[in-house]
C-alpha positions in Angstrom: -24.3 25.0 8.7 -27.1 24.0 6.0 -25.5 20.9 5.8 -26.8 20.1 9.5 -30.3 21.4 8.6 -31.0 19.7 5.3 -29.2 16.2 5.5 -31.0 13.1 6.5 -30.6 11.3 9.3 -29.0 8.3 7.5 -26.6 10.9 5.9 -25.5 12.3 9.2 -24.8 9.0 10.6 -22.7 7.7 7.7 -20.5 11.0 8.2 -20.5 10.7 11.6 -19.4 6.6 11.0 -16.9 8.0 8.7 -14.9 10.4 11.1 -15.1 8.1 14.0 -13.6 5.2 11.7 -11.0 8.2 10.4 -9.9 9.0 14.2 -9.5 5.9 15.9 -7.8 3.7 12.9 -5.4 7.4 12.9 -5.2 6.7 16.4 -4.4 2.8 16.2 -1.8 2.5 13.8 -0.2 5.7 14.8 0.5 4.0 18.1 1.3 0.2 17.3 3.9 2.2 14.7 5.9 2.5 17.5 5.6 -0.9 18.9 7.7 -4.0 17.6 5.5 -6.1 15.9 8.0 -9.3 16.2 8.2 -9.2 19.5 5.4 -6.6 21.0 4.7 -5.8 24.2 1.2 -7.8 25.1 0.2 -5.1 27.8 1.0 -2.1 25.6 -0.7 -3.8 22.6 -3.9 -4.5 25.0 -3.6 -0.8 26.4 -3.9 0.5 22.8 -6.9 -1.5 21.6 -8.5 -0.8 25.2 -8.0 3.0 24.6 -9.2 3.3 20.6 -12.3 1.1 21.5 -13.2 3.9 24.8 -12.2 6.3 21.7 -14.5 5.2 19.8 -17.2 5.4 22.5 -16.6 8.3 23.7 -17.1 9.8 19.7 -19.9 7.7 18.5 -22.6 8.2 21.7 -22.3 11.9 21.4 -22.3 11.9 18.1 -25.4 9.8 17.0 -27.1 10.8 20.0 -27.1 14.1 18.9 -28.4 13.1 15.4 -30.8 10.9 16.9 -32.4 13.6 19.0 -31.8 16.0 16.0 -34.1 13.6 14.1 -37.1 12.1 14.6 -37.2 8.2 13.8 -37.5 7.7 10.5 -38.0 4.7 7.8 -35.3 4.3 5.0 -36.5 5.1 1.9 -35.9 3.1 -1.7 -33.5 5.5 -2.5 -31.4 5.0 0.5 -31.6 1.2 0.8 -30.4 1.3 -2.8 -27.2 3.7 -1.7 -26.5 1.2 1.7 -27.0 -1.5 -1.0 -24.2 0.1 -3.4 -22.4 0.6 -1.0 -22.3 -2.6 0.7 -21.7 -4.2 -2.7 -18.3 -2.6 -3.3 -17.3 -2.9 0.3 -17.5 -6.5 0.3 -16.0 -6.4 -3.2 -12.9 -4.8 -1.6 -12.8 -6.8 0.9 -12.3 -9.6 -1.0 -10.2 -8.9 -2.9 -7.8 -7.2 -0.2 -8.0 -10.8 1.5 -7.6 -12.5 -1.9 -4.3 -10.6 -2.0 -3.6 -11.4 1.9 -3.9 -15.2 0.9 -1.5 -14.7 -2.0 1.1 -13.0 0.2 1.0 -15.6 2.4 1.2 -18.3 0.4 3.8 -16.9 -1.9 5.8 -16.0 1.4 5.4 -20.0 2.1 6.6 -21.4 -0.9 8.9 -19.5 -2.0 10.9 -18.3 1.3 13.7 -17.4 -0.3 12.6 -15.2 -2.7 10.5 -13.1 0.8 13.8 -14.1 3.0 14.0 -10.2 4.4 10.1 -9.9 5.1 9.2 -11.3 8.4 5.5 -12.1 8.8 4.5 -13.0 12.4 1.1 -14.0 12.7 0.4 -10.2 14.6 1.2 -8.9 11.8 -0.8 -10.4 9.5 -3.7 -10.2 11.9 -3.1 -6.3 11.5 -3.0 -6.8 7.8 -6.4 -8.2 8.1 -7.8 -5.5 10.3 -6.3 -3.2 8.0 -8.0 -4.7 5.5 -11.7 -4.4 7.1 -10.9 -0.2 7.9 -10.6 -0.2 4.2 -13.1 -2.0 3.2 -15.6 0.3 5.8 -14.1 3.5 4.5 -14.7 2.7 0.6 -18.5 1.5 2.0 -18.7 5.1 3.4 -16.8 7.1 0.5 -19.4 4.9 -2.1 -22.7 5.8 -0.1 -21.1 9.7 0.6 -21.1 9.7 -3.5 -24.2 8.3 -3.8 -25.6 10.7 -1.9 -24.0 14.0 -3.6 -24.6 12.8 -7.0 -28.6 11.5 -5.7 -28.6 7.9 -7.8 
């Protein structure tokens, strides 16, 4: 419990950001695993984003309500502008290159079919690939500024 005493504001909220990202992505792609993505049902698929987004609420205004009542408001020091900084850095450096390697997936799957001819890409797929791609890139942003804050550089 000295974790909720001594840790900043900024701190709590990136663990908070972290385990709300954690349950609803588990939440997402657990349930469109049982969809087919070829052919999916549209009102299933709308039921599950409608239900991880009230998930999502329903975690994150307790959560930073608590911290922001917990806290009093407070400026961001040099220290952790330069962690949000790092961190944003090598999100958007993952990001990149997880689209980089989208692109090349789908352009490799277009020219050469017939080396892909078992893979079927439908265009919900690959817009699940992308949003795949953007959990990632927010979970190594929170794992690089989590680091940043243990090691205190």
């Amino acid at each position: 419990m000295d974790f909720l005493r001594e840790a900043s504001a900024a701190h709590k909220r990136v663990w908070a950001d972290l385990f709300i990202d954690v349950v609803v992505t588990g939440y997402y792609f657990s349930q469109l695993a049982s969809l087919d993505l070829v052919a999916p049902n549209a009102l299933a698929l709308a039921s599950i984003a409608f239900n991880s987004v009230i998930i999502a609420l329903f975690l994150a205004v307790p959560l930073h309500a608590y911290i922001a009542l917990q806290h009093k408001q407070e400026s961001l020091d040099e220290r952790e502008l330069l962690f949000r900084t790092r961190a944003n850095q090598y999100a958007f450096n993952t990001l990149f290159f997880l689209n980089g390697a989208l692109l090349w997936l789908l352009a490799s799957y277009e020219l050469y079919p017939q080396v892909l001819s078992g893979a079927t890409l439908s265009p919900l797929a690959i817009a699940h690939l992308i949003l795949l791609s953007l959990v990632i890139a927010r979970l190594v942003r929170a794992f690089v500024t989590l680091k940043s804050y243990r090691r205190g550089y």
